[in-house]
N, C-alpha and C positions, 0 to 999 in steps of 0.2 A: 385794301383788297389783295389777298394770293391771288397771283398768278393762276390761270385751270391746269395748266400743266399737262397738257394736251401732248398726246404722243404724235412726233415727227410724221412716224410712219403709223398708215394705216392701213397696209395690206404686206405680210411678208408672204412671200412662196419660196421655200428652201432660202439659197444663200439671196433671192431677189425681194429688194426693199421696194415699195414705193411708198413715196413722201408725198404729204397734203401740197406742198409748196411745188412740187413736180404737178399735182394734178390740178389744181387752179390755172396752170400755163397750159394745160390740155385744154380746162374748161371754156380759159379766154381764149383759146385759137377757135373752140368748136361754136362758140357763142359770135366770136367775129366773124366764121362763113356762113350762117344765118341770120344777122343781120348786112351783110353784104349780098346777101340774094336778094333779098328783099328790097334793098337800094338797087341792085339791077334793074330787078322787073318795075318800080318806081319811074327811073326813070329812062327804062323802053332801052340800055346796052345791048351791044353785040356781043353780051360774055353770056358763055356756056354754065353750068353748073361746075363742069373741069375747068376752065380759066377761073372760076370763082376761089376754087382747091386750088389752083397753080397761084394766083395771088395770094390767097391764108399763108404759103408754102415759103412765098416768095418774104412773107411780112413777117414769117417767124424766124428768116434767117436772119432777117433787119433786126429785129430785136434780141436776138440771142446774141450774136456777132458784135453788134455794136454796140449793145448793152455791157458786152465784156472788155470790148478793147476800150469803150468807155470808162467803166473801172478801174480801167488798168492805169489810164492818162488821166482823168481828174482827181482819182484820190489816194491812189499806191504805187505810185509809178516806180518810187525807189527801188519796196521789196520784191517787183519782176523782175526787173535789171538786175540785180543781184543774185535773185534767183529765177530765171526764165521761164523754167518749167511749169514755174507754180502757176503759168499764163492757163495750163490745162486742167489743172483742180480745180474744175467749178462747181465740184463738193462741197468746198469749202466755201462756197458764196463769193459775192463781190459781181454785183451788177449794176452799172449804170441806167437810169429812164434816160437821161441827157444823151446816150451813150446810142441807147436805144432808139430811142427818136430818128437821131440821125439816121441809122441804118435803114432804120423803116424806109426814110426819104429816098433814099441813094435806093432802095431795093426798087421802089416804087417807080421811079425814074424809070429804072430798067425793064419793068413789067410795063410801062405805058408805052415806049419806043414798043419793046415785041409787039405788043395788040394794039398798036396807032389809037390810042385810047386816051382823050386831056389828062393829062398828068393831075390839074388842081381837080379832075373830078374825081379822081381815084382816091387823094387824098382828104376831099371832104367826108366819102362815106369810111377812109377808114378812120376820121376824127368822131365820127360816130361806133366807133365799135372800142376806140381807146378806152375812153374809160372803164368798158366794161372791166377788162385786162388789167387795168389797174387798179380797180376794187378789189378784185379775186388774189392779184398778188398782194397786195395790202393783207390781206387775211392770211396769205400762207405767211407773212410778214410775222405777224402776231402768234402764229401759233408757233412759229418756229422761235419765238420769245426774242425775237432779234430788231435790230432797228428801233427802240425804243427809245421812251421822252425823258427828259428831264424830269430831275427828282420836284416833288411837288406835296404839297396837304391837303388838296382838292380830294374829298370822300370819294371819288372814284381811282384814285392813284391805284397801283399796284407795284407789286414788289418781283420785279423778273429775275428768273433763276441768273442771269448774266449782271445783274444789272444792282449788286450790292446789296444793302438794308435796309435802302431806303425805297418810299412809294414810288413811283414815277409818273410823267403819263404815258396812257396807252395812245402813243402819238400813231400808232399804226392804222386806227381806229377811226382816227380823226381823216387821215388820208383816204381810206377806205370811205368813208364818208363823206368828204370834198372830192376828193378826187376822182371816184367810181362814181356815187350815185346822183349827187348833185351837178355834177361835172354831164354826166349824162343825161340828162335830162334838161340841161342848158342848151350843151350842144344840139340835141333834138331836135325843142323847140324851136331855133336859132334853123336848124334846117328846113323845117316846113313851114316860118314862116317868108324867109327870103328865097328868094331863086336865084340870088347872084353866087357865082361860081367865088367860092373861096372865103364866104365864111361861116361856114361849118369848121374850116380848118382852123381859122384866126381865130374865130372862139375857141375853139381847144386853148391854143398856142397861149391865150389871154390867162383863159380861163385856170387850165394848169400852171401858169408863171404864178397866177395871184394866190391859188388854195397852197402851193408848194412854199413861197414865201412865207406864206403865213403859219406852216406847221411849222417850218423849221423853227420857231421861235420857242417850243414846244418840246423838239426832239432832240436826242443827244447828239451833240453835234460829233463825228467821224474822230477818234482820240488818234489818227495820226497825223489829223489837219486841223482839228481844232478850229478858232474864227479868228477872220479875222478882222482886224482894227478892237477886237476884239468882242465884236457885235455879230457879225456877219459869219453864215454857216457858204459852203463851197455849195448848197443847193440852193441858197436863195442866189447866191454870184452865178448862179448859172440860170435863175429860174426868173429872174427881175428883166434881163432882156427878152425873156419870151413875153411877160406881160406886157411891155411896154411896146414891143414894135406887132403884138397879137392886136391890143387896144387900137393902137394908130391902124391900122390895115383894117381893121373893124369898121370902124368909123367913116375910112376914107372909104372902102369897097359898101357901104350902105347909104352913101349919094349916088350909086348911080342905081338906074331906075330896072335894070335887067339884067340878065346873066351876060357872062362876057361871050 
């Protein structure tokens, strides 16, 4: 299968671009304040509609911020140092979820102390809006032809403009798929059917180590880190301790009988 070859941009006005991959991080910010309203009046918060927008606000520095200094420290640390500057061409791509993640946490942190608001509840409803976010970027993933899988002769392969003569797979696809829809729909139900505080989140945390592990096996693994022991991709090294201590906190936080 060609590639669709789908154009980057799909609105210019004079010298102003905007990118599909730009509007998918719109769409998952606008998609995460509607369903965190929704988990407010759920479950009866003292947040406003404006704390709900100051949180989105606060989640998307998490993720921008820490998505990038993420980048920067698990897969290219050399070529910053070297060259510092390139820290601000985020043009040019190079984002961490790992990276991301984090940020989210530490921002989240900081929004619970302001609004005396439990910290793990904040973060179970936004392990309900994750996925959404990382469906949407999966897809700006694909169309921007990047991130892509290893070469394959599966009749679905494709042949990315980056990505040589040979098919590959559309590992973008797959993520989009585990990780957006199925991911969300876990985490979900995992929400309405316990009331113990904390895992809506440990499913994610599970939920993403395990579909993550598993594409990597799929996608090209990063050509300036390559695997190692020569098996292992730097996302499953990153993404195996989510599963494994998401699973254990799972388990142990669903013996007890009620919210903490």
């Amino acid at each position: 299968m060609q590639f669709p070859h789908i154009n980057p941009v799909f609105l210019s006005i004079g010298p102003l671009q905007f990118r599909w991959y730009g509007l998918m991080y719109v769409l998952g910010f606008v998609a995460t304040y509607f369903i965190l309203r929704a988990e407010v009046r759920r479950k009866k918060l003292p947040l406003t509609p404006d704390d709900v927008a100051d949180l989105v606000f606060y989640g998307a520095l998490g993720v921008v911020l820490g998505g990038r200094l993420g980048y920067i420290l698990f897969y290219d640390l050399g070529v910053y140092l070297a060259d510092p500057l390139q820290v601000f061409a985020v043009w040019k791509g190079g984002m961490s979820f790992h990276g991301g993640f984090l940020g989210v946490i530490l921002s989240f942190v900081l929004f619970a102390r302001r609004k005396k608001i439990p910290f793990w509840v904040l973060i179970d409803m936004a392990a309900q809006c994750a996925p959404v976010g990382l469906g949407l970027g999966r897809i700006g993933n694909f169309i921007n032809g990047e991130l892509y899988g290893r070469p394959t002769d599966a009749p679905w392969g494709m042949i990315f403009p980056g990505g040589g003569d040979l098919p590959r797979h559309p590992s973008q696809l797959y993520e989009a798929s585990l990780e957006g829809v199925v991911l969300f729909f876990i985490v979900r139900i995992m929400a309405r059917k316990s009331d113990v505080t904390g895992i809506p989140a440990w499913t994610f945390c599970a939920g993403y180590g395990l579909f993550r592990f598993i594409v990597e096996f799929f996608r090209q693994p990063d050509a300036q880190i390559g695997t190692f022991l020569s098996f292992f991709s730097m996302g499953q090294l990153l993404s195996l301790p989510m599963f494994l201590v998401g699973s254990f906190m799972v388990i142990r936080l669903s013996r007890r009988p009620s919210s903490l």
